[in-house]
C-alpha positions as CSV (number, residue, x, y, z in Angstrom):
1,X,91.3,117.9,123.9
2,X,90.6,117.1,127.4
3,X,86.6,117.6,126.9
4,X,86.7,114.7,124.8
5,X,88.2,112.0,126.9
6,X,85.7,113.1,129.5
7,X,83.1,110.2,130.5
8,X,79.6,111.0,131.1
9,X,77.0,108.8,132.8
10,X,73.3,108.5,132.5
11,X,71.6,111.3,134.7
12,X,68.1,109.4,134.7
13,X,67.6,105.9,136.5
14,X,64.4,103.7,137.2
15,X,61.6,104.3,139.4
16,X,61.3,103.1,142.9
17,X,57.6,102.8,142.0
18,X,58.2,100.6,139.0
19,X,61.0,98.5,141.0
20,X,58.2,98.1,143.5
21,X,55.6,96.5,141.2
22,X,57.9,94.4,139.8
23,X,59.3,93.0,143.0
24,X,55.1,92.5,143.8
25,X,54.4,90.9,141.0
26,X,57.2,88.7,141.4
27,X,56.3,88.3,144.8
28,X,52.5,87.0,143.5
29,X,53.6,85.2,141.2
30,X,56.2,82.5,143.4
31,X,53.1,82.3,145.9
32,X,49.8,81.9,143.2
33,X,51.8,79.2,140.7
34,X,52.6,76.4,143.6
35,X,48.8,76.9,144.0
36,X,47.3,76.9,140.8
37,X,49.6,73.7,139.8
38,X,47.5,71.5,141.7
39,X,44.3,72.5,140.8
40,X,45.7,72.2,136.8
41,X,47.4,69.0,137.1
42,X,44.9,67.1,139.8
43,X,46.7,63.4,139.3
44,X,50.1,65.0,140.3
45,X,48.7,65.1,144.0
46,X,47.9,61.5,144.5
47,X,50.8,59.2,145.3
48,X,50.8,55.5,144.6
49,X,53.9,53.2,145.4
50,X,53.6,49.8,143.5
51,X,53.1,46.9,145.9
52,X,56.4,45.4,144.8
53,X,59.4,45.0,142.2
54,X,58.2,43.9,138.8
55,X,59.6,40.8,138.2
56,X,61.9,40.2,135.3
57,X,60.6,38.3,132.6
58,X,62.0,35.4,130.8
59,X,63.0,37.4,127.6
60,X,64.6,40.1,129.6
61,X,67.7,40.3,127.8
62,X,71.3,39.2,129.8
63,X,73.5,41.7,131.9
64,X,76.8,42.6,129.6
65,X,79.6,41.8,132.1
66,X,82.3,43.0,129.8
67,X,80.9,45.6,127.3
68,X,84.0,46.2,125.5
69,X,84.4,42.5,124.5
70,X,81.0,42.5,123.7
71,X,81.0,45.2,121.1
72,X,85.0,44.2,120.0
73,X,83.1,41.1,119.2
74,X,80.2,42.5,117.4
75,X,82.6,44.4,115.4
76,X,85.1,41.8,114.1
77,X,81.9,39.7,113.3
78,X,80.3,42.7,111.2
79,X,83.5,42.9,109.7
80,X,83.9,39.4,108.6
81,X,80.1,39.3,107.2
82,X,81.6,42.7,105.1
83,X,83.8,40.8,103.4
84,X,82.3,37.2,103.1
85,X,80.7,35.4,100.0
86,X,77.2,33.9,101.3
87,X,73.8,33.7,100.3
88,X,71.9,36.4,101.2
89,X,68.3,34.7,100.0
90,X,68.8,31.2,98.1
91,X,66.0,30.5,97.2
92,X,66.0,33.9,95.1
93,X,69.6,33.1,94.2
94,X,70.5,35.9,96.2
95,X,73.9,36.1,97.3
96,X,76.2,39.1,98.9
97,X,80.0,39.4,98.3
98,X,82.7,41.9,99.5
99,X,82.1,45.5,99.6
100,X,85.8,46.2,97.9
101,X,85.0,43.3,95.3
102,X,81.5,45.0,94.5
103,X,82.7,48.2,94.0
104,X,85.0,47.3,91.5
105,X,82.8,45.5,89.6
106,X,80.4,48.6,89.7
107,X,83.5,50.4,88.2
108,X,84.4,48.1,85.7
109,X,80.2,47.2,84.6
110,X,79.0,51.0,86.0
111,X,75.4,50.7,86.9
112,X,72.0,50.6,84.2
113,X,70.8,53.9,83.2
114,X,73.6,55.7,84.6
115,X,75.3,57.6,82.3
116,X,79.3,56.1,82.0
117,X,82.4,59.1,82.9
């Protein structure tokens, strides 16, 4: 019984040798990249600094002061287009209407060449 709660441990363990060429080539390789990186990417090593601030066009769109408004806004006007009657192209005779009014009369029509429930 007590030989087989008895813990062992691993009797062999890595080389100094190997932990040596590791820690060299580790070594080589922190020293050889930094050098190397120039010499494959040549236009990181020239520095330019613009002459000045671009200047902000005309169409550059206006600062948001108050975001949330902003969006609120957006949203009660997306709403209200969502349930609206309005032309949508008149000169097609277009027109859109309320989601909830053209669901039900996709219920009550159902859609051509869709089989009906």
């Amino acid at each position: 019984m007590a030989d087989s709660k008895r813990f062992d441990y691993e009797r062999s363990d890595v080389g100094i040798r190997l932990v040596g060429w590791l820690a060299g080539g580790l070594a080589i390789f922190i020293v050889v990249i930094p050098l190397t990186l120039p010499w494959m990417f040549p236009l990181s090593m020239t520095t330019t600094t613009p002459a000045g601030r671009p200047a902000l066009s005309s169409n550059a769109p206006p600062l948001e002061v108050d975001p949330h408004d902003t969006f609120q806004r957006s949203r009660d006007d997306d709403a209200h287009f969502a349930q609206s009657y309005g032309w949508s192209d008149r000169p097609r005779g277009t027109v859109r209407i309320p989601i909830d009014r053209a669901v039900d009369i996709l219920l009550r029509k159902g859609l051509p060449g869709w089989p009906s429930p």
